[in-house]
N, C-alpha and C positions, 0 to 999 in steps of 0.2 A: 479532338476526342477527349471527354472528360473523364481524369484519372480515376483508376476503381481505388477501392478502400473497402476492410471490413465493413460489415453491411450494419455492424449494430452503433454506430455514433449517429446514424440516419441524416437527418440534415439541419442539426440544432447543431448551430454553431458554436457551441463551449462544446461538446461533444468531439465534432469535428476535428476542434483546434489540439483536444486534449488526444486525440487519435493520431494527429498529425505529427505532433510535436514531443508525444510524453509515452505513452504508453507501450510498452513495449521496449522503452529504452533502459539498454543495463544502466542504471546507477549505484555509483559506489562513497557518496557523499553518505557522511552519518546523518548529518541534519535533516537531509531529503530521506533517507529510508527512515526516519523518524517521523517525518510529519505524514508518508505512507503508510507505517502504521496506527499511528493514530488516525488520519481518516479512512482508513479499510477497515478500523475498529467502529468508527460511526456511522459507517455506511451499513450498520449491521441492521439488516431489516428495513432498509431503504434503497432507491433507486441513486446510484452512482450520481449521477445527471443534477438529485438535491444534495450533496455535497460538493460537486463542482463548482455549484452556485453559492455555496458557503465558505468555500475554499479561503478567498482572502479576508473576510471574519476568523474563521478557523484560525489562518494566520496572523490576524493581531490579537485574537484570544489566549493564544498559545505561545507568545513571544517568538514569536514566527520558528516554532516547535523547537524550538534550540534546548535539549534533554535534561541540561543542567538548568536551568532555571524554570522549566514544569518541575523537575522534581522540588523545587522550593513552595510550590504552590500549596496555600493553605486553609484551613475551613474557609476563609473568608472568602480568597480568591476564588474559590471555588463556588460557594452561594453567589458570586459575582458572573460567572461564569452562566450559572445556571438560569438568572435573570437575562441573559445575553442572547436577545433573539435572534441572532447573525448565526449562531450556532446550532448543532442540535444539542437539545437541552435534557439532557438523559441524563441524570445523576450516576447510575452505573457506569455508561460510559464517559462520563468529565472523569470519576475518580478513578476508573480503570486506564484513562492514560495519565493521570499523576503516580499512579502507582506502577504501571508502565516503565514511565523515566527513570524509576529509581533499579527496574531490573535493568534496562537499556545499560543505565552507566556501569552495572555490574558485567554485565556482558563486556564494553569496553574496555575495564580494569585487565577482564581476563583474558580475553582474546586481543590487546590491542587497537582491535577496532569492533564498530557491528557488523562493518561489511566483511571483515575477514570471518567471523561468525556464520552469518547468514548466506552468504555465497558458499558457503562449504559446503549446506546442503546437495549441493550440485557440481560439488568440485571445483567451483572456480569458474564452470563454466554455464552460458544458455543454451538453457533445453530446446531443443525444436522437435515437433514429430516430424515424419517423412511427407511424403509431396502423395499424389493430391490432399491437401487440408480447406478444411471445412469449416465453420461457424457447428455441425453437429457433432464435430470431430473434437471438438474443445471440450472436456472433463472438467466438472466442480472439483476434482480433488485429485490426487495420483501419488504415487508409494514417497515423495519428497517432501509435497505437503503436509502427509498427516506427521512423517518424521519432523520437521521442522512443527507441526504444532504439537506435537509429544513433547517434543524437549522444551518449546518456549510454556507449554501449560505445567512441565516440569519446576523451569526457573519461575515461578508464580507469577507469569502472564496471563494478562485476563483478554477479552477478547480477540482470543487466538486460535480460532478452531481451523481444522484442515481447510472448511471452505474458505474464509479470511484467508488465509494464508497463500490458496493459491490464486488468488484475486490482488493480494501482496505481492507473488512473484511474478505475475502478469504484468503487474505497473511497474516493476522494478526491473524489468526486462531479464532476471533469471530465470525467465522461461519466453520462450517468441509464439505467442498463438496469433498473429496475424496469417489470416487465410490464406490459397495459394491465389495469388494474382493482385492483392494487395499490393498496393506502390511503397509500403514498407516491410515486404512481408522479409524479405531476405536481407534486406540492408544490414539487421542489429545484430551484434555480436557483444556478449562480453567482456 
């Protein structure tokens, strides 16, 4: 019998594999909630699925998102960037995660880390709703998200709105919306 899975990676295989293996999983590496939120930032007004497929352009575009060295990125790298058809090529969003980095390391000074920051939203811990859960049951936003995009549009984050945000804490597994019967739906924890 072939395993269930939330229903929306359908059966495109980067989908699948990124269902299988990522989403939903807490991580607490800075580097990785950094290059989460820069492509939750590009994914803005696009389908996930063409930023999967860009994903490891993204990663050599972006010095495989390592926060201190976007934040050095300069007019030029930037026009270089925006010539860079592996990528999405949105001038907003190239200069919104340069500008990004530089809150990012701010956030790090002050809190020690981002993940000590950003998991606080939620205390530390992943959110799950109660059983039976649904693919209708999943909310664009909820009272943590838009807190978490208050404060980062606070620290002059740019592509950070409630919805991004809670699309951020889906992939970063500070929240678990894998539906009830999902082969990962209960496994992640925190």
């Amino acid at each position: 019998m072939e395993q269930q899975r939330c229903h929306w990676p359908g059966d495109d295989p980067i989908m699948v594999r990124y269902h299988d293996e990522e989403w939903g999983t807490p991580v607490h590496d800075d580097r990785a909630l950094f290059e989460f939120l820069v492509l939750e930032g590009a994914q803005a007004g696009l389908s996930w699925r063409t930023i999967l497929r860009k994903r490891d352009a993204y990663r050599r575009a972006f010095d495989n998102f390592e926060p201190v060295k976007v934040a050095t990125f300069d007019e030029t790298t930037i026009q270089a960037l925006l010539a860079d058809a592996g990528i999405v090529r949105n001038r907003l969003k190239i200069r919104g995660a340069v500008s990004n980095a530089h809150q990012f390391l701010a956030i790090q000074r002050e809190f020690g880390s981002f993940d000590s920051y950003i998991w606080g939203f939620t205390g530390g811990q992943t959110l799950r709703r109660g059983e039976p859960f649904t693919l209708e049951d999943i909310p664009a936003t909820t009272p943590e998200s838009d807190a978490m995009a208050n404060d980062l549009n606070r620290r002059r984050f740019t592509f950070a709105g409630s919805t991004i945000c809670y699309a951020f804490m889906q992939a970063v597994g500070i929240v678990n919306d894998h539906v009830t019967g999902c082969i990962r739906g209960g496994s992640l924890v925190g």
